[in-house]
N, C-alpha and C positions, 0 to 999 in steps of 0.2 A: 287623592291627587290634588294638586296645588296650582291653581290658577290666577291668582292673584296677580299677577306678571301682565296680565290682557286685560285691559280697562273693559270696566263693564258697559253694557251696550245698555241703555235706558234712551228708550224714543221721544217721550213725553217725562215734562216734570214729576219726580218720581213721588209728591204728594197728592198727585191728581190720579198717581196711578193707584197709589193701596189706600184710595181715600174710601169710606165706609163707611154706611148705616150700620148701627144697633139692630137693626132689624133685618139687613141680610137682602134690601131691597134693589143694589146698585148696580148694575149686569157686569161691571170689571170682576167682583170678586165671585160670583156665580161663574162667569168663564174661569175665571182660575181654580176656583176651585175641583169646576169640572176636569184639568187638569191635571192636580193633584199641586196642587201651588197653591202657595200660601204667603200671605207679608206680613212684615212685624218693624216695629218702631220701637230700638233699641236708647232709652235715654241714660245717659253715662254718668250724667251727675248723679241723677235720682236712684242710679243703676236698677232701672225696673224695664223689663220685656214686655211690652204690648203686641202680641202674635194674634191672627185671625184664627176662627176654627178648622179651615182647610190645611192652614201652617200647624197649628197643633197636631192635626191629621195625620201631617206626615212624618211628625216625629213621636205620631202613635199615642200622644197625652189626651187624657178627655179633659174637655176646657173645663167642665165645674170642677177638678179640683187640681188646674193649674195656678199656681200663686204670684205669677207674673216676675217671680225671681229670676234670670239667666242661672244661677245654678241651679234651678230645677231641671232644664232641658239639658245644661250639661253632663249631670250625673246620669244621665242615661245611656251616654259614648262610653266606650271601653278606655279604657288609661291611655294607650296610647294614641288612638285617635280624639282624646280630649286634648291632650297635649299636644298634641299636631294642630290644631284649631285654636289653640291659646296663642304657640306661639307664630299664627299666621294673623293672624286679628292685629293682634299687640305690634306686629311692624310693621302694618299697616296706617297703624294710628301714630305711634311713633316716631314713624318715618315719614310721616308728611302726602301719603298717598294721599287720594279723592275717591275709593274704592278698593274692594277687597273682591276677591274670587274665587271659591273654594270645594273642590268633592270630598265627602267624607262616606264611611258609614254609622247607620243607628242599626244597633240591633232592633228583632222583631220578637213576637212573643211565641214565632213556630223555630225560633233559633237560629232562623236566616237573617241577611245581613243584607240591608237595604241603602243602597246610595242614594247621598240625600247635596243638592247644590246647593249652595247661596251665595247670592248676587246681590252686596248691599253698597251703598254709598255712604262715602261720612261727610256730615255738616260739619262744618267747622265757623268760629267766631273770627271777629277783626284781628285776634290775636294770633286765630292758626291753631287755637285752642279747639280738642273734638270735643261737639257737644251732642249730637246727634249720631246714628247709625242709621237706614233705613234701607229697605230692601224688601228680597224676594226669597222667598226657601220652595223648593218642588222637590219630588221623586224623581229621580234623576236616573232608577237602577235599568234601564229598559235601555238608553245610550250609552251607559258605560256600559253595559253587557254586552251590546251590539260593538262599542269599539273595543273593548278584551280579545271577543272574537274578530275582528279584523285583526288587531297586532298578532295574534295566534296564530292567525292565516299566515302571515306577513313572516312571522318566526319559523313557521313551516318551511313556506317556501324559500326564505334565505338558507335554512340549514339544508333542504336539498340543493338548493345551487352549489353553495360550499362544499357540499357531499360531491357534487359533478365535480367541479371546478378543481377539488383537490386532487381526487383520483384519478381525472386525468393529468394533470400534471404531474404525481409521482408516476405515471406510464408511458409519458411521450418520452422520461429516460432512459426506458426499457430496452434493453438491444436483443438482450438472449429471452429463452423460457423461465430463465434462472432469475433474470432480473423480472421478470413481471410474476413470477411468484413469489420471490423477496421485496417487490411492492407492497402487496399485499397482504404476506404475513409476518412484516418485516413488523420495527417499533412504531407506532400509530397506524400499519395497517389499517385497523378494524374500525378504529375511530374515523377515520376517514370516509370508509364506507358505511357508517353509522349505524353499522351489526355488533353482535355480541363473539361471532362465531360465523367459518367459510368452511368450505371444501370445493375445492377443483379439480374438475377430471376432463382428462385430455383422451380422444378415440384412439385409438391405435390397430388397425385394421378392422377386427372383431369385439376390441376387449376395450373396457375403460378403464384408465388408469388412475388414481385420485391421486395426484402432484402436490397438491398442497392441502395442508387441515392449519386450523388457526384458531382457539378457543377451546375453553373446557369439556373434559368428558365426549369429545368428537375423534379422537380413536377407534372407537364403537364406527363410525363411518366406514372407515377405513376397511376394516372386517367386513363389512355386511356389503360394501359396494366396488372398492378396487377390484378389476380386474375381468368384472361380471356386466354384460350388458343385458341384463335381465328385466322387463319390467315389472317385476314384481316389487324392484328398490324405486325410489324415489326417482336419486338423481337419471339411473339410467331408462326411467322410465319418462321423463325430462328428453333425455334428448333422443330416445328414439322417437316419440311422437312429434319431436319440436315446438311443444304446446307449453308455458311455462306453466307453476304448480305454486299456489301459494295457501298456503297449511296454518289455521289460524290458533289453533291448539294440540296438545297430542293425543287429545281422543278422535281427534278427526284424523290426524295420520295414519292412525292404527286403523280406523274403517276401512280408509282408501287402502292400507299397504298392510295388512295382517300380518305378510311376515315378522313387522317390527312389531309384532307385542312382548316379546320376551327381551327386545332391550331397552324399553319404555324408561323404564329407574335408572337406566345410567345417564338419562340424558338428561340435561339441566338448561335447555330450552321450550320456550312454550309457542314459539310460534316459528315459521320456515318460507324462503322463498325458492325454488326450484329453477332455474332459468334456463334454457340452453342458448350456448353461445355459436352463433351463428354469423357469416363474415362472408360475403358476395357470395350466397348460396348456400355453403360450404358447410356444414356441422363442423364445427370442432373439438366439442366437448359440453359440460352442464358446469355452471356456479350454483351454488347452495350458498344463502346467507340463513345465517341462524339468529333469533330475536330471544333473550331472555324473560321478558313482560310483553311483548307487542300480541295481542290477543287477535289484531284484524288487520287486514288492508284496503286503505280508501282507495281509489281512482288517483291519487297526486301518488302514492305512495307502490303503487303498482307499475306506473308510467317511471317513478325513480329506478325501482330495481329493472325496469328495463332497458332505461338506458346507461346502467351502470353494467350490464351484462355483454351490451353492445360496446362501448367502451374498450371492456376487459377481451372480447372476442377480436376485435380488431388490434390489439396491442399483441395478442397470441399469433395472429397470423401472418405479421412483420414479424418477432421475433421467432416461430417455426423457422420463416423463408430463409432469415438468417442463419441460424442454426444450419439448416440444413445447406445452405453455400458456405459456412464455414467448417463444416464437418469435410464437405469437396477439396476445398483449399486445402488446411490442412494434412488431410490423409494423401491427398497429391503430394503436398512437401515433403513429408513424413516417409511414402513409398520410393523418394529421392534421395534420402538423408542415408547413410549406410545402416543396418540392419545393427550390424554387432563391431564391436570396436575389436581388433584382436591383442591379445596378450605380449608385452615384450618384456625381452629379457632385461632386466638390468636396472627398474625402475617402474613405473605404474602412471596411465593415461585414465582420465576421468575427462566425460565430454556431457554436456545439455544442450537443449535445444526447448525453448519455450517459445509457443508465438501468442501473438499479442492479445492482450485481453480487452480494447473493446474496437468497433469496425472491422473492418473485412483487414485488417493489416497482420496477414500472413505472403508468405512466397521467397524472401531472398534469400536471408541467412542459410549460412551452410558451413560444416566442419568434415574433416576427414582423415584418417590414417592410412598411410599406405606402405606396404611393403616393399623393401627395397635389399640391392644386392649388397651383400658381403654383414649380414645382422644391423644394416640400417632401416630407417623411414623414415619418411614424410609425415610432415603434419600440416594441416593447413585451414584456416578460421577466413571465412569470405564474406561479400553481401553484394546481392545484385538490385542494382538500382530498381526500385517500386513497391509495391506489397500488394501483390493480388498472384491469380493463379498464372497470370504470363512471368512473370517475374519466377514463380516456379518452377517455371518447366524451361528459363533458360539457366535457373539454378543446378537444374537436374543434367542440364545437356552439359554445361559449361564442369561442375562438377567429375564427371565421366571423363569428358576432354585433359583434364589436369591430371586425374587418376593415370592417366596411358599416358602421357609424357613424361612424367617424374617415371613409372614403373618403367619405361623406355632405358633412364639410366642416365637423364641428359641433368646438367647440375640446373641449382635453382633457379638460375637468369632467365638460363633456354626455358626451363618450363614457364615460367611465366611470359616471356614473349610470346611461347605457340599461344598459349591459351587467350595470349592478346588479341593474336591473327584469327584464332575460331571466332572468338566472339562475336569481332568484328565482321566477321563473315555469314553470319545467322541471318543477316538482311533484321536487324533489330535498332530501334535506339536509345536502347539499356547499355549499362554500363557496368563495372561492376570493378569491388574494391577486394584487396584481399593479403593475406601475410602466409606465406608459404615460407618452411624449413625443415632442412635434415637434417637428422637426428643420428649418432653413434654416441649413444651412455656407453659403449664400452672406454672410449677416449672423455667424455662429456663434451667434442666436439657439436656446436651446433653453425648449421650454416643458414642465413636470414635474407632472404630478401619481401621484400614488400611494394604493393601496387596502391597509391593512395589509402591504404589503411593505416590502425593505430600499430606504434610498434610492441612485442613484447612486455609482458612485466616479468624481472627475475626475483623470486624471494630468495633470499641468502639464509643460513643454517641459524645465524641468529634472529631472524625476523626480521631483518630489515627487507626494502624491498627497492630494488634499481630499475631504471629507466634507460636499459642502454638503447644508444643514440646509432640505430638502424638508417642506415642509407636507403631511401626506399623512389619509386618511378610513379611517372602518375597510373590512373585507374587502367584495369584492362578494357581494352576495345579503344578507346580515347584513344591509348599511347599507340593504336595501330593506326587512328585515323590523320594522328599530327604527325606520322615516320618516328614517332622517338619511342621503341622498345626497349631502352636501356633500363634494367633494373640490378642495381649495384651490389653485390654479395656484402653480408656482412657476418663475420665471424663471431660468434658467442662459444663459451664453456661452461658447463653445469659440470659444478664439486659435486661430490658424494651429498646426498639431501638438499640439493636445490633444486627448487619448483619453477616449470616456466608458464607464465599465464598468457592466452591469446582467445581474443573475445571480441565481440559487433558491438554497434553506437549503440546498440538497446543496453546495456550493460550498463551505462555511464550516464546515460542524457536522462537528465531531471530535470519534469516540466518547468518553467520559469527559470533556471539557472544555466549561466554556461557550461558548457560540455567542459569545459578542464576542471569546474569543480566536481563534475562526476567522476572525471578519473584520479584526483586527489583521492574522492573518498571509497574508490575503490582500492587504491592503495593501500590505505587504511586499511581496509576489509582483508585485504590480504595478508597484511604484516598480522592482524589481532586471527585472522580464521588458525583451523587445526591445521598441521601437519600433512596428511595421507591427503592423495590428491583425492579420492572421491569424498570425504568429509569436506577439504576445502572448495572443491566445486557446487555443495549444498548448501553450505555456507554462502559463497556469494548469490548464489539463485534466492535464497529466504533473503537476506538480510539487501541484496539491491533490486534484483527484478521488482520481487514484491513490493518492495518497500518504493519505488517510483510510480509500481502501479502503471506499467509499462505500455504504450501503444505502439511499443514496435517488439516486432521481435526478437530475440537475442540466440546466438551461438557462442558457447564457450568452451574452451578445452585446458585441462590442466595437465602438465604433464612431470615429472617428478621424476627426479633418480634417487635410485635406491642409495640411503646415508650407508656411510661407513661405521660401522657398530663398535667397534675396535673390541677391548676387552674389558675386566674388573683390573685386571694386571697391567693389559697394557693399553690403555684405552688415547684417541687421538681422536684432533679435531683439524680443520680445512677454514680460512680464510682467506678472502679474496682481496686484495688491497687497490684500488682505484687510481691511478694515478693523478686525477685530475682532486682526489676527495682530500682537502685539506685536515681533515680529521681522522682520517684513513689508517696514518701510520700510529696517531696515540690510540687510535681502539688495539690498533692489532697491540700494541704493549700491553696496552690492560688484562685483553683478555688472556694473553699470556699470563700473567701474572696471576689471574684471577684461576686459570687453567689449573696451575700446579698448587694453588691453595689446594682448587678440590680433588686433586688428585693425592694432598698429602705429601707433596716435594716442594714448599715454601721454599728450603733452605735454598732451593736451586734458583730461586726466582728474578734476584738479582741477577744473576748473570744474563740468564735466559732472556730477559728482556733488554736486557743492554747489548745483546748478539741481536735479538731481532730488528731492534732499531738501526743499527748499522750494514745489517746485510739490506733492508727496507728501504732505508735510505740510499746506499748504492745503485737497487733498478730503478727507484726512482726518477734520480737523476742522470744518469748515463743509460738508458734504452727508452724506447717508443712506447712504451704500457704501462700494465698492472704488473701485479706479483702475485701468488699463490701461495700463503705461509701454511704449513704445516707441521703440527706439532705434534709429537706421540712419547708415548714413553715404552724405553726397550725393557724389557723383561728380567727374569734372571738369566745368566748368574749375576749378573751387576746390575742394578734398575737403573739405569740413565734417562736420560731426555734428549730426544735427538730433534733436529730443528731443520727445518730445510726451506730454502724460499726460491722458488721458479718464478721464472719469465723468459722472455720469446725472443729476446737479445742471444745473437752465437757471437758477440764477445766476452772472453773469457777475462776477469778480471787480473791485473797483473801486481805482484808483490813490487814496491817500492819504498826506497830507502826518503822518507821526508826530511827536509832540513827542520831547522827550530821556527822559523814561522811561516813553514806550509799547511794549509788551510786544508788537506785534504791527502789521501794517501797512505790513514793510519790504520784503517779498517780493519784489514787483512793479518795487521800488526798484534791489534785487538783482539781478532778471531784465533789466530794462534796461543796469545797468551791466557784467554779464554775457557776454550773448549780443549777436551778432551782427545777428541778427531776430528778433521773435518777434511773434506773436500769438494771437490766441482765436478759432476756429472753431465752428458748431454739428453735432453727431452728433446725430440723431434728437432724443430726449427731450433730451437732453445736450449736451457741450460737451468741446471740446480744446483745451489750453491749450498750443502746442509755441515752441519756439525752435530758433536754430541757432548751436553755436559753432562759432568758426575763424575761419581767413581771410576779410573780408568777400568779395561777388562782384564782379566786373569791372563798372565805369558800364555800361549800357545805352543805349538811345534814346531810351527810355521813362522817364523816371525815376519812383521810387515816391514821389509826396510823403507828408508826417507827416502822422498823426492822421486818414489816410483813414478808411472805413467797414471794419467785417472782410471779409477776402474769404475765399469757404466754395469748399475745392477739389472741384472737379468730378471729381476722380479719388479722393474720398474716397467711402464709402457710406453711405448713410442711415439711422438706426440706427432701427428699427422703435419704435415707442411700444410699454410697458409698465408694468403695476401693480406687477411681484413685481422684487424685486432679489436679485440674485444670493448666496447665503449663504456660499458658500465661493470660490467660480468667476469667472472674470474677464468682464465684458459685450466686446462686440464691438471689436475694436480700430481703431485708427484706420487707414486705409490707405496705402499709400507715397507720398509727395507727387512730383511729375512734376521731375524733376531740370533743372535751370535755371529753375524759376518765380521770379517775381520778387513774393513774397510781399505786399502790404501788410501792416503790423502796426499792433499797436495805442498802443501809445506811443510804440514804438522809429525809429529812423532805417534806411533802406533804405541806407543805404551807412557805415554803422558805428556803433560804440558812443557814448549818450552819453554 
């Protein structure tokens, strides 16, 4: 060690101090010597060492045959304590100091290593020039060995504070059991508690359980002590007496615990601490640290594992407590949520439920299906204001209440009104949000209203995904206390393979970010998930819940109609066209187009797409909505393409004669010199305007004369009457027409183009 930095202390002029007889007669160097101190007068020109015999002493040389060289006494340091010493001197002198300060060691002649100080000063001339060295040399090894052992001490007790300091701070993160065993035997577990190897066992009435193991070859634990409160094992013999047990090798374990001699060899520690964890009286279980080398325990090292025991036992007995009010919550919500979802025809319902993974934030979320008259249901995704067990159990009541009003038969308004009036009437002041709708896949009719919640998501058969724009009232219970019950129906249509999504703010809200970039990217999530509603409901549970790392809970329901399969022959497809979607009308061309590539009728495709865009264009502009294009191809004996596009307009478009520069009026014109057949049908409220290109069909018996009446197909279905038009979402499509009908149409010729 290097002291040179600390001027050296000299009380008296330091020539008065090492001054000397030959003869040994002076009492300064008789005290020093008695010491073990010695001085010496280094001259730098002459470079020769004049050392006394106390100084020779302690660097172990007999003075008759020291030769007053400096490198005689150097060559007796190891290499790199000579060089440690060379270059402390030399920048001393170099550098202008007025003293040097230094510990080293000399070897001894039993192969020990003796600290040796010297405290010298340097003379210097009028130039600044050293000419002298002078000082003092002792055995120094009795202070440095006393401060070793002090920093030792000093190193001890930092690395147990740090040992505390850490452990509890990965613990005061702890919420469940889960997480205070994933402390512990998580990545730096072990290092923290400055073991090699743990096991924990938690009581459980009679039995111990060993929760956690961490470290080599401690499986063997596991065997020999889960489950068993026996004292014949260690751990359980730990917390029955609540005495802790600390094992300073394994032939001492084996005396105490003879069971364990036959699995001595698998175990690759040699020393053990036994603790039982104990928490305002209470046992809760025993920790085992296990020590690879540690042969013994001081009194600093006994008092460590004990308060690392205590520690870990009070971090187990908040997380139990939670545990066990979470497991209450929970299974209360859980006993509220409907048991089984029932099967419908016509399409497939997938529902989750997850509640939150950290705090007591379970209780509001709730979903539900309900049966209804004439092969309808309800479906309905809510949330009541809070997240504890009150919040549950008006989940529970408030759920039930909605259930008997929709199964009553009243349409969506009313029910959400009653359920305004119950709520409000529970004498609570929760609130609660929610998106209730009826469902007939046999039409794809869906009827929407909504109470301050999100609206729907519809995926479309290509993946895209809409946002139709839901009239919805504020929360239930509110809208009863400010008089305004009004909750505005809104009409949706699911085609054949469109999915409707409805889901709680736990779904979307990512911590730090605004809630509309959650339902962006759940958007996403839905356009890129699978098809079938239970793969795309697992899908969004992994890929958001998880991935927010969720403090609320979440309710989702996916519901799905069954696609239209068509055939290898005759196979068809369902688009919805948007009226507000300025891109709407060139998708539905393409995919036209793109349609009959892959079905192998290219050659049709010009036309085809030149009829859709003009019939496309027509509802667009003259009616209040969308359109539903539907494309299929007829069969044999003639494989045609038959084309048809609905909307919810009952006016029928009318054939006119355009002059040379009318802008409009030629459609119709188009459509006949086009297609093969065509005519106008009525849907429900509405109306279909389809054709068919290709091949005319083969004469019949029957021939279809011109300018019959329309004929309305029996194998189409009836589109229910409605106020609300669809915002985003396509209304009900048309159905497959019966392959060899001999259509009437409306201007056209039943046996080809005029």
């Amino acid at each position: 060690m290097t002291d040179h930095d600390r001027p050296a202390f000299i009380p008296v002029p330091p020539r008065l101090l090492v001054e000397k007889t030959h003869n040994s007669e002076t009492a300064t160097e008789e005290r020093l010597a008695l010491n073990r101190t010695g001085s010496f007068e280094w001259d730098l020109d002459a470079r020769t060492l004049d050392i006394d015999e106390a100084g020779l002493l302690v660097f172990g040389l007999d003075p008759a045959v020291f030769d007053s060289r400096p490198e005689s006494l150097m060559e007796r340091l190891d290499p790199a304590e000579r060089i440690r010493l060379d270059v402390a001197i030399d920048e001393a002198i170099k550098g202008g100091s007025a003293s040097y300060s230094i510990h080293f060691r000399v070897p001894l002649e039993d192969d020990s290593d003796q600290w040796t100080h010297v405290q010298a000063r340097i003379l210097r001339g009028a130039d600044g020039r050293a000419h002298r060295v002078i000082g003092l040399v002792r055995d120094a090894t009795a202070e440095v060995t006393h401060s070793a052992f002090v920093l030792d001490l000093e190193k001890r007790r930092q690395r147990q504070t740090d040992i505390v300091e850490r452990t509890t701070s990965a613990l005061s993160r702890a919420v469940t059991v889960d997480d205070v065993t994933a402390a512990l035997t998580g990545p730096g577990g072990l290092a923290r508690l400055g073991a090699d190897g743990l096991a924990l066992g938690l009581l459980d009435n009679t039995a111990l359980n060993v929760i956690a193991l961490s470290g080599d070859s401690l499986e063997v634990v596991d065997e020999l002590g889960s489950g068993r409160l026996d004292p014949k094992f260690p751990l359980a013999d730990t917390v029955l007496s609540g005495r802790p047990r600390f094992v300073s090798s394994l032939s001492a374990l084996t005396r105490r615990y003879p069971v364990l001699e036959p699995f001595v060899g698998q175990l690759k520690f040699q020393a053990a601490a036994y603790l039982p964890l104990v928490a305002q009286a209470r046992t809760l279980g025993g920790l085992a640290l296990f020590y690879r080398e540690r042969t013994a325990f001081n009194a600093d090292e006994r008092n460590l594992c004990l308060g690392l025991a205590a520690i870990v036992a009070q971090s187990l007995q908040r997380a139990t407590l939670f545990d066990e009010e979470r497991e209450f919550a929970t299974g209360l919500q859980s006993a509220m949520l409907p048991r089984r979802i029932q099967d419908i025809e016509g399409g497939e319902i997938a529902v989750r439920y997850h509640a939150a993974w950290s705090g007591r934030q379970v209780g509001g979320d709730w979903y539900d299906v309900i049966a209804l008259p004439k092969g309808r249901f309800g479906i309905v995704v809510g949330d009541v204001q809070g997240h504890d067990t009150h919040a549950a159990a008006i989940m529970g009541q408030l759920r039930i209440a909605l259930r008997a009003y929709a199964a009553e038969g009243h349409p969506p308004s009313t029910v959400l009104a009653r359920a305004s009036r119950f709520l409000a009437e529970l004498d609570t002041d929760r609130f609660a949000t929610c998106t209730y709708a009826q469902v007939d896949l046999g039409t794809g009719t869906v009827r929407v209203v909504r109470a301050g919640h999100f609206g729907p998501l519809i995926r479309h058969m290509d993946g895209r995904v809409g946002t139709p724009q839901v009239r919805g009232g504020i929360p239930l219970g509110i809208a009863t206390d400010f008089g305004d019950e009004e909750f505005p129906e809104t009409r949706l249509d699911l085609v054949p393979g469109e999915t409707l999504v409805l889901y709680t703010d736990g779904l979307v809200e990512e911590p730090g970010a605004d809630i509309d970039a959650g339902v962006r990217t759940l958007i996403n999530e839905v356009s890129a998930g699978p098809a079938g509603a239970e793969a795309l409901a697992d899908h969004l549970s992994d890929r958001l819940w998880e991935r927010w790392g969720s403090g609320d809970d979440v309710a989702l329901l996916v519901l799905r109609r069954s696609p239209d399969p068509g055939s290898p022959r005759a196979p068809r497809l369902h688009q919805y066209i948007h009226q507000a979607d300025p891109e709407g009308l060139s998708d539905a061309r393409t995919i036209v187009r793109q349609a009959l590539t892959d079905w192998d009728m290219a050659e049709l495709a010009d036309d085809a797409e030149l009829v859709t865009g003009e019939l496309l264009v027509n509802v667009l502009l003259h009616t209040e909505g969308g359109a539903v294009l539907t494309l299929e191809v007829l069969p044999e004996p003639v494989r045609r393409v038959r084309l048809s596009v609905q909307d919810r307009s009952s006016a029928w478009p009318r054939r006119r004669t355009p002059g040379e520069t009318a802008t409009s009026g030629r459609g119709l014109l188009l459509l006949d010199a086009i297609a093969t057949r065509w005519g106008i049908e009525p849907r429900g409220e509405g109306k279909a305007v389809w054709c068919e290109i290709g091949p005319a069909a083969p004469p019949t018996s029957d021939p279809v004369h011109r300018n019959t009446s329309v004929h309305t197909d029996p194998a189409q279905p009836a589109h229910p009457a409605g106020s609300e038009h669809r915002g985003d979402d396509p209304p009900n499509p048309v159905g497959s027409p019966r392959p060899g009908d001999d259509r009437p149409d409306r201007t056209g010729s039943a046996g080809g183009k005029r």
